[in-house]
C-alpha positions as CSV (number, residue, x, y, z in Angstrom):
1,X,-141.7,77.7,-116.3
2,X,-138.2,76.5,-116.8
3,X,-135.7,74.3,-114.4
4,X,-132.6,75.5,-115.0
5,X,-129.2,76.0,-113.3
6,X,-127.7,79.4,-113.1
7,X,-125.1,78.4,-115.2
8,X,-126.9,76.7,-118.5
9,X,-125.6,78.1,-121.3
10,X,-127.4,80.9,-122.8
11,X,-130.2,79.6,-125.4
12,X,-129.4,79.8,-129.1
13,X,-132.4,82.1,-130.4
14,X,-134.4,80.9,-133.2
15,X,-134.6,84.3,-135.0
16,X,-133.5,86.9,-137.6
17,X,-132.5,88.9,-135.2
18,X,-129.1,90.4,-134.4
19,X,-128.0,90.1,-130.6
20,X,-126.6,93.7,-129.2
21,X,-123.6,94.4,-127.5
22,X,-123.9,97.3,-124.4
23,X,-122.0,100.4,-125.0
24,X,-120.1,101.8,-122.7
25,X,-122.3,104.4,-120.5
26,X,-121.6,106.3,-117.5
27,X,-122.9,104.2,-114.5
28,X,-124.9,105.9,-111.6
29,X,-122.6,105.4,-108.4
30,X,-124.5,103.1,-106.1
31,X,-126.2,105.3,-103.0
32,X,-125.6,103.2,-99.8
33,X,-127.6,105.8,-97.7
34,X,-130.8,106.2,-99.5
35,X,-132.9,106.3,-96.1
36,X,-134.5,109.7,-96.8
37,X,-136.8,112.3,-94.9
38,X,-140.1,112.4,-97.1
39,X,-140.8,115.6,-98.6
40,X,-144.2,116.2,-98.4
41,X,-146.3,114.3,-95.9
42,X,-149.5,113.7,-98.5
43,X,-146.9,110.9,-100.5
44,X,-147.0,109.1,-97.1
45,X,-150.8,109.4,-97.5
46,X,-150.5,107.5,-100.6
47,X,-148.0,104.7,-99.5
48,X,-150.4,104.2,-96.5
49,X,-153.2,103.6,-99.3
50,X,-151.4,101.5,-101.2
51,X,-150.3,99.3,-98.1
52,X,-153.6,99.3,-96.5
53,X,-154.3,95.8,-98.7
54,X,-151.6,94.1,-97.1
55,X,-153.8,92.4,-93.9
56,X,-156.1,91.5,-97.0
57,X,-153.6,89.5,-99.3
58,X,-152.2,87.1,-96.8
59,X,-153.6,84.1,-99.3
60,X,-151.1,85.4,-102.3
61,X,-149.0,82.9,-101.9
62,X,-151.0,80.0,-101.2
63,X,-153.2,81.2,-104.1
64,X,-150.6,81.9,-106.7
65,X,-148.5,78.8,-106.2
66,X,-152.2,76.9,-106.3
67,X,-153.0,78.7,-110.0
68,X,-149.6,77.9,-111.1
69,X,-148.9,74.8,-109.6
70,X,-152.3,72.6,-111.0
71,X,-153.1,74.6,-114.0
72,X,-150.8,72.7,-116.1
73,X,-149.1,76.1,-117.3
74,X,-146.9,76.2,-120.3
75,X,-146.1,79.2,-120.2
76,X,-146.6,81.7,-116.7
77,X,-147.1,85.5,-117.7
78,X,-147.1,88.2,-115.5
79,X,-149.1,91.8,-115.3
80,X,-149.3,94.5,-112.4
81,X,-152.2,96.8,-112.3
82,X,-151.3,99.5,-109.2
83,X,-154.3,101.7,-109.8
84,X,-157.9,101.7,-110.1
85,X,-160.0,99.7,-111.9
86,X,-161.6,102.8,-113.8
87,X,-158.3,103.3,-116.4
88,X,-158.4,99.4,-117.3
89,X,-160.0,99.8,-120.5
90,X,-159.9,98.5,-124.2
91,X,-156.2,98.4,-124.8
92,X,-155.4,96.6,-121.6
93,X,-158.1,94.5,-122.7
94,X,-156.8,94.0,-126.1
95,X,-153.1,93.2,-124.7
96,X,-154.4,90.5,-122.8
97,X,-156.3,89.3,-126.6
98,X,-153.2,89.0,-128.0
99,X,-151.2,87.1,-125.2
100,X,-153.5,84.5,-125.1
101,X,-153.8,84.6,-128.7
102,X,-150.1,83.5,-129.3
103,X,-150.2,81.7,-126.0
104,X,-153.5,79.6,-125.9
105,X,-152.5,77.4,-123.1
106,X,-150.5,80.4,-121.1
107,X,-151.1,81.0,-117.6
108,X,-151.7,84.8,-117.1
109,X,-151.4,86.3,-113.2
110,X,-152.2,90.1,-112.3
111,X,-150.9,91.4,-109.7
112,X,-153.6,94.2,-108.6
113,X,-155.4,95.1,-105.8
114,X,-158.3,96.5,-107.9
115,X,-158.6,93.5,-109.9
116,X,-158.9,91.0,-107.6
117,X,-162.6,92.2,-106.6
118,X,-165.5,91.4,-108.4
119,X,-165.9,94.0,-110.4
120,X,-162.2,93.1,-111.9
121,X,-163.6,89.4,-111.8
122,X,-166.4,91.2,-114.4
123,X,-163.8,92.6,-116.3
124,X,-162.0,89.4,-117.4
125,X,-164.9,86.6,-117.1
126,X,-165.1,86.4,-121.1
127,X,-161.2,85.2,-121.1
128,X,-162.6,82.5,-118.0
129,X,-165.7,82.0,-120.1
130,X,-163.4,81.1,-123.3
131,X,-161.2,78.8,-121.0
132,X,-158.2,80.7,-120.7
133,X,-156.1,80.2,-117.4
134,X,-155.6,84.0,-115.4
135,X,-156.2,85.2,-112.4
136,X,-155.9,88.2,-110.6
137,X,-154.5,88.6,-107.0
138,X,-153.9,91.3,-104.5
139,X,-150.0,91.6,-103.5
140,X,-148.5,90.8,-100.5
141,X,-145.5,92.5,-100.6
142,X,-144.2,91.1,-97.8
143,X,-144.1,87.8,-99.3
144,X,-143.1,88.7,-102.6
145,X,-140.1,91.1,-101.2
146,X,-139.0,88.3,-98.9
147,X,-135.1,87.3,-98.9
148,X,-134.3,90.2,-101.7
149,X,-132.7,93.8,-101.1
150,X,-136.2,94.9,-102.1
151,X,-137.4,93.4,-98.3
152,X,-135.3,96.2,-95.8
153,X,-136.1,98.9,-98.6
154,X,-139.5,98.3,-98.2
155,X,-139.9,97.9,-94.2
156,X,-138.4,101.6,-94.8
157,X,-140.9,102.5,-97.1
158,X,-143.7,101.5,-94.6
159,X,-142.0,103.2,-91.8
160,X,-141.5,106.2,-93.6
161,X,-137.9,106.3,-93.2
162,X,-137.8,106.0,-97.5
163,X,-139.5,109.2,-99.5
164,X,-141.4,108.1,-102.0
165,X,-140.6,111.2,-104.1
166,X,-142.5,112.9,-106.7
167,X,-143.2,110.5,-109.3
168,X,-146.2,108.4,-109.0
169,X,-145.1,105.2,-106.3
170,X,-147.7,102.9,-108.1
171,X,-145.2,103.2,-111.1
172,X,-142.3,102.3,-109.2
173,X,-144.4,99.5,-107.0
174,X,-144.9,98.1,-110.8
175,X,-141.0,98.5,-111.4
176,X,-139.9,96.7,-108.7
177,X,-143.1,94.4,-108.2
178,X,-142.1,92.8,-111.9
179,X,-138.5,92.0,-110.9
180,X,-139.7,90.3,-107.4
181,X,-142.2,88.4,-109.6
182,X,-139.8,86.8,-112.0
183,X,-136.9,86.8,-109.5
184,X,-139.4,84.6,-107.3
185,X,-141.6,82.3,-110.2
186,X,-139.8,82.8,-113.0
187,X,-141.8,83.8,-116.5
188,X,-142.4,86.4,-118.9
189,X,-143.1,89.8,-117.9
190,X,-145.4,92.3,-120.0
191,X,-146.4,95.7,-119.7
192,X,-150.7,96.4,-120.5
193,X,-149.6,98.5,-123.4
194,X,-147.8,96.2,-125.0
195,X,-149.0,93.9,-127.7
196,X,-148.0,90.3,-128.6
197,X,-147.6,89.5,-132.0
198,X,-146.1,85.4,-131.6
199,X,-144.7,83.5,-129.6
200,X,-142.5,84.4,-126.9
201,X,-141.5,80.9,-125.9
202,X,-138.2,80.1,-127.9
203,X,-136.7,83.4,-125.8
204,X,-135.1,83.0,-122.9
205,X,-133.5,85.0,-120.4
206,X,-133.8,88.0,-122.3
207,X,-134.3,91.9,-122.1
208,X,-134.8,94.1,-125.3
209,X,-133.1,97.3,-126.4
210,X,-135.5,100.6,-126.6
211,X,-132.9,102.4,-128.9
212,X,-129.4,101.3,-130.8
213,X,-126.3,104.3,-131.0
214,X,-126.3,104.5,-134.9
215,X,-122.6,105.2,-135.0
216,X,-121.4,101.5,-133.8
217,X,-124.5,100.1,-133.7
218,X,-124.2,98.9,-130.0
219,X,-127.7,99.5,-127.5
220,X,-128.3,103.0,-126.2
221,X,-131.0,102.1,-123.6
222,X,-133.2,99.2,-122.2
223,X,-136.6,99.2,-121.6
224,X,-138.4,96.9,-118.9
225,X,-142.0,97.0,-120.6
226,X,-141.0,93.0,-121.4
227,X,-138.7,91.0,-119.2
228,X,-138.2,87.2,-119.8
229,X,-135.9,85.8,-117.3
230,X,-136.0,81.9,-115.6
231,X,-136.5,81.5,-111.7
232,X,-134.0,83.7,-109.3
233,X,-132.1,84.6,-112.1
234,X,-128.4,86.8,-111.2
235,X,-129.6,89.5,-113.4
236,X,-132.8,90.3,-111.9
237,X,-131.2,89.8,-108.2
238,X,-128.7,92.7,-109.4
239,X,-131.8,94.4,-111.1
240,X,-133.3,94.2,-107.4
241,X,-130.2,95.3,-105.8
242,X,-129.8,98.3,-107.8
243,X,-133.3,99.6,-107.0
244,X,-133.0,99.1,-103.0
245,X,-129.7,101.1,-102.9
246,X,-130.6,103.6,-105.7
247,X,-134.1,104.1,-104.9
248,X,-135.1,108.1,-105.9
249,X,-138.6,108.9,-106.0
250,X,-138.0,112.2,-108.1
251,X,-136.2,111.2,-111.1
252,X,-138.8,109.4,-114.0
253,X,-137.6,106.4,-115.4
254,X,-134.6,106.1,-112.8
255,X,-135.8,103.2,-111.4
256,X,-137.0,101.7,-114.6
257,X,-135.8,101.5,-117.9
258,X,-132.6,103.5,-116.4
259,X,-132.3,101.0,-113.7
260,X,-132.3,97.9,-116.2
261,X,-129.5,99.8,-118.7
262,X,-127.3,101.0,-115.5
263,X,-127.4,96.8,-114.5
264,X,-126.9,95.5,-118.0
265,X,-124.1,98.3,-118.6
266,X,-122.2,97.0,-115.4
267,X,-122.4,93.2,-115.6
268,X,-122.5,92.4,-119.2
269,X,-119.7,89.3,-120.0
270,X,-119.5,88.8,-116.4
271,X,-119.3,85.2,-116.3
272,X,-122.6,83.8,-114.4
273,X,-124.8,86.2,-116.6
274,X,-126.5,84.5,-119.0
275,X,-128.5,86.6,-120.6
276,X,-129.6,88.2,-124.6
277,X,-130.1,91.4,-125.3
278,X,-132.8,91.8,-128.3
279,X,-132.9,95.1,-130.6
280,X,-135.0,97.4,-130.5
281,X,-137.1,95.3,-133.2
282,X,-138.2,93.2,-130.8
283,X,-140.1,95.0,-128.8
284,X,-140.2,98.4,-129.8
285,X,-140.4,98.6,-133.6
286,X,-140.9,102.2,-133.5
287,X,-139.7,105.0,-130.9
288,X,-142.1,106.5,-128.4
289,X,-141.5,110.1,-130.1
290,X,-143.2,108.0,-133.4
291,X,-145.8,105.8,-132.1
292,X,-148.6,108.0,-133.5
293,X,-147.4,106.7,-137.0
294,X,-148.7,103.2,-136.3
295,X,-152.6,104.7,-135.6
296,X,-152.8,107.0,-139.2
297,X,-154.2,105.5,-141.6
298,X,-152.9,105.3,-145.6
299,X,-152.9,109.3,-146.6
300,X,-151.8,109.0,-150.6
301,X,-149.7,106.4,-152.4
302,X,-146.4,106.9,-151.0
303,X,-148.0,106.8,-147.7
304,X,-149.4,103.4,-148.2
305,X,-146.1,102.2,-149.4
306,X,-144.6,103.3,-146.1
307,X,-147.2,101.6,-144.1
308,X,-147.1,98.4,-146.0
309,X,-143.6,98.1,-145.8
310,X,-143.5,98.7,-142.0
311,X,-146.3,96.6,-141.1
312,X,-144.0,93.2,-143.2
313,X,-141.4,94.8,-140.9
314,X,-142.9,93.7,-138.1
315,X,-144.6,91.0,-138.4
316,X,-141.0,89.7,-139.7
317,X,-138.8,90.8,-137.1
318,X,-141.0,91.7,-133.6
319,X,-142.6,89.5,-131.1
320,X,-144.5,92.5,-129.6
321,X,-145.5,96.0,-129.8
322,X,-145.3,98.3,-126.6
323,X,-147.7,101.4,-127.5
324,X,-145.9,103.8,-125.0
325,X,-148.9,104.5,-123.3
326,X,-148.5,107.9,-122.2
327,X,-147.4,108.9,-125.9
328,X,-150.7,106.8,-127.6
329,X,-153.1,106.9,-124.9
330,X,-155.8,109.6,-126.3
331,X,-154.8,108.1,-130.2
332,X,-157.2,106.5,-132.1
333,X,-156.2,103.9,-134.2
334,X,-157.6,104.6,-137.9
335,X,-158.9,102.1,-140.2
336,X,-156.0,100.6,-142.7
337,X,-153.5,101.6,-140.1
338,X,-150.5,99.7,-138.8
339,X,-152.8,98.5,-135.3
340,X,-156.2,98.3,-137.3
341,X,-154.1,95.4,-139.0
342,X,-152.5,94.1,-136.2
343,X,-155.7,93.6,-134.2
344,X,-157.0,92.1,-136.8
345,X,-154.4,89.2,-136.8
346,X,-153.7,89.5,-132.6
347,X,-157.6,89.6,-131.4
348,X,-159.6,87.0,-129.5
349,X,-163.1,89.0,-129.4
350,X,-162.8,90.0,-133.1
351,X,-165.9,92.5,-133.3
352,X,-164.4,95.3,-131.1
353,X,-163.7,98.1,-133.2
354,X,-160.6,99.1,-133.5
355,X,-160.7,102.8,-133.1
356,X,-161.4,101.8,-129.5
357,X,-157.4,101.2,-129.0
């Protein structure tokens, strides 16, 4: 995607958009001796599961270098799928609509085990059908993890010397599967709940803020939902680092958006790290505890006002929408709503209906 030195200065931005400065937050204290005893011996169950794929994806590399290396990519984006095919539905669907929407001539590789079968290769023949350039390949960790802290945390993993905890391991596979990726290729990474409005290409080495401190306006938290970061960049080696050495399988978020703010908190102006911080705007207009507001359609004048006034918001000032899944999931998205509109401008396959998101 880009050939750069670790040291080129950061890119000027061609947007509206005020860069952030990190606050400064309490750091979590880096846990040298995070080899635990599992808990309960089912999580082993499901690490095995998730492993079992590995004597199956030996070709990832030969194949993902092959689709990136003749395609004649742009642009490389990167998705992870770690479940099963069943949950891939309309708004994944829709996500990958509005990538390629703003990025006609992108290159587009899942990482999933369930998608690289052919009932995934059902699922996304209309995108091949149309032309676009994606693929979807089963990981070989082993690869991927290679010459990164991730590599010794994972051999632990497999040997069960590393609990996976409580929360789900396909979420923190995806965590530290999307920092590997990058780290390794270089691109742009993007949840499947997150929308693209334009284009992402005049960013650059960049991570966006989920929430600003309203008293000195500085960024509260990170999210990692969108990641756009150059080949082997310092930041996502620390990003690495911190999750090897930090790992904890029963704390949500820990090793996710926490991990990315706990980084950014420690080596912001380090010289080396060039990187830009994007408000909240960016990526996440609206708040997960507000998402629902974005599905309702116009209820009375004042309402429409509101909605009309926050839809030119975005359109002005974000380059993406992440739906918080978990908080939008079971929403339907009403007609003359914030996403009716935006599929209307972002689709591909314009005669969905909408309500389906």
């Amino acid at each position: 995607m880009y050939a750069v030195k670790e040291d080129t200065p950061s890119v000027i931005l061609k947007t509206l958009l005020p860069l952030l400065q990190n606050p400064a937050i309490s750091v979590t204290p880096i846990n040298h001796s995070v080899v635990l005893k599992p808990k309960k011996a089912h999580g082993y169950k499901a690490v095995k599961r998730m492993l079992s794929s590995g004597d199956n994806s030996k070709q990832f590399s030969t194949r993902i270098r092959g689709f990136l290396g003749n395609r004649g990519c742009k642009v490389r984006f990167f998705m992870t799928w770690i479940s099963s095919l069943k949950p891939f539905g309309d708004r994944e669907l829709f996500a990958i609509e509005s990538l390629f929407k703003s990025h006609p001539y992108a290159c587009l590789v899942i990482v999933s085990n369930s998608m690289d079968a052919e009932s995934g290769s059902l699922v996304l023949k209309p995108f091949l059908d149309k032309g676009f350039k994606l693929i979807a390949i089963k990981p070989d960790f082993d690869y991927i993890f290679k010459d990164t802290h991730a590599e010794k945390w994972f051999k632990g993993l497999k040997k069960g010397n590393v609990s996976p905890g409580e929360v789900s391991l396909g979420q923190n596979m995806s965590n530290l599967l999307r920092l590997a990726l990058l780290y390794k290729f270089g691109g742009i990474y993007l949840d499947t709940d997150v929308i693209v409005l334009k284009t992402l290409t005049k960013l650059r080495n960049a991570i966006g803020a989920q929430s600003i401190d309203l008293e000195n306006g500085k960024w509260s938290r990170l999210n990692n939902a969108v990641l756009i970061f150059d080949k082997k960049h310092p930041l996502l080696f620390k990003f690495i680092e911190e999750f090897a050495l930090t790992f904890d399988g029963n704390k949500w978020g820990h090793n996710g958006p926490y991990l990315v703010s706990r980084v950014v908190s420690r080596v912001n102006r380090t010289p080396g790290f060039n990187f830009t911080v994007l408000p909240p705007s960016a990526f996440y207009p609206v708040n997960w505890s507000r998402i629902k507001s974005l599905f309702k359609g116009p209820e009375g004048k004042a309402h429409s006002t509101w909605l009309r006034k926050k839809l030119e918001q975005i359109k002005s000032e974000s380059f993406a929408v992440h739906l918080w899944n978990r908080q939008s999931r079971k929403i339907k998205a009403e007609s003359g709503s914030i996403i009716n509109h935006i599929m209307l401008d972002c689709c591909v396959f314009c005669n969905s209906s909408s309500s389906s998101l």
